[in-house]
N, C-alpha and C positions, 0 to 999 in steps of 0.2 A: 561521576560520569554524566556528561549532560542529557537532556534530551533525546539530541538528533543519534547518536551513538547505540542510545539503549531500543530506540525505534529503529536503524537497522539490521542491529541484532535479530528483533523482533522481526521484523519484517523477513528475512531471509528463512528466517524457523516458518512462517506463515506461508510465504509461497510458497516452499517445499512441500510443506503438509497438503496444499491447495494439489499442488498439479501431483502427489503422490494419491489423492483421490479423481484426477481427472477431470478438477474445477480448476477455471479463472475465475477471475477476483478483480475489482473496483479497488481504486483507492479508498471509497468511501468504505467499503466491507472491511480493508485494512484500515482504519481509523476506529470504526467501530471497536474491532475485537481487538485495538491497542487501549483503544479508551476503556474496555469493560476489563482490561487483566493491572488496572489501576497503576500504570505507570505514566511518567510525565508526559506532559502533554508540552507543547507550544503555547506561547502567550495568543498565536494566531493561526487556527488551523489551516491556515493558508499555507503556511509554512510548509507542510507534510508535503509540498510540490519539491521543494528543495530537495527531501529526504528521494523523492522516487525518480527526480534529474541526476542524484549521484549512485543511485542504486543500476540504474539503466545505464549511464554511462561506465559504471565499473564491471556492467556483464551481468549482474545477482539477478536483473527481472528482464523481458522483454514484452514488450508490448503485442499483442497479441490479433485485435482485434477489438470494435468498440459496441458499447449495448448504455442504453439507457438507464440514468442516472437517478435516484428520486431524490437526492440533493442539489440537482441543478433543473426542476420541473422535465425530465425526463428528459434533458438534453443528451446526448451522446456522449461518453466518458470513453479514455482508454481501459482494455481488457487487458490485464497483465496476467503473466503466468513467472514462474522460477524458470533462469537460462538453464 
């Protein structure tokens, strides 16, 4: 199973858990605690944009709202939650 596969899985278990405590979530928060449960990563963590263009286009996340990022100098990111 490649990558992108194993991080949507992930991903769908993570925004549920997120908005089943009544937290949104950064891509970056989901990068982290995909990075810290030691499963593959992308050659380029750019990549993880692909994963959350087909997550959102398939319904699993919705965009929510946006809040400052500390991986982009506090730039505005989107806030995702589980559809």
């Amino acid at each position: 199973m490649n990558w992108k596969n194993q991080a949507l899985k992930y991903l769908v278990i993570y925004a549920s858990m997120r908005k089943q405590q009544g937290r949104t979530f950064l891509a970056e928060d989901f990068i982290s605690a995909y990075s810290s449960a030691n499963k593959p990563m992308p050659d380029d963590k750019r990549e993880f944009g692909s994963l959350f263009f087909s997550a959102r286009k398939a319904g699993l996340i919705t965009k929510v709202g946006y809040k400052p990022a500390r991986t982009s100098n506090n730039n505005h990111k989107t806030l995702w939650s589980a559809s």
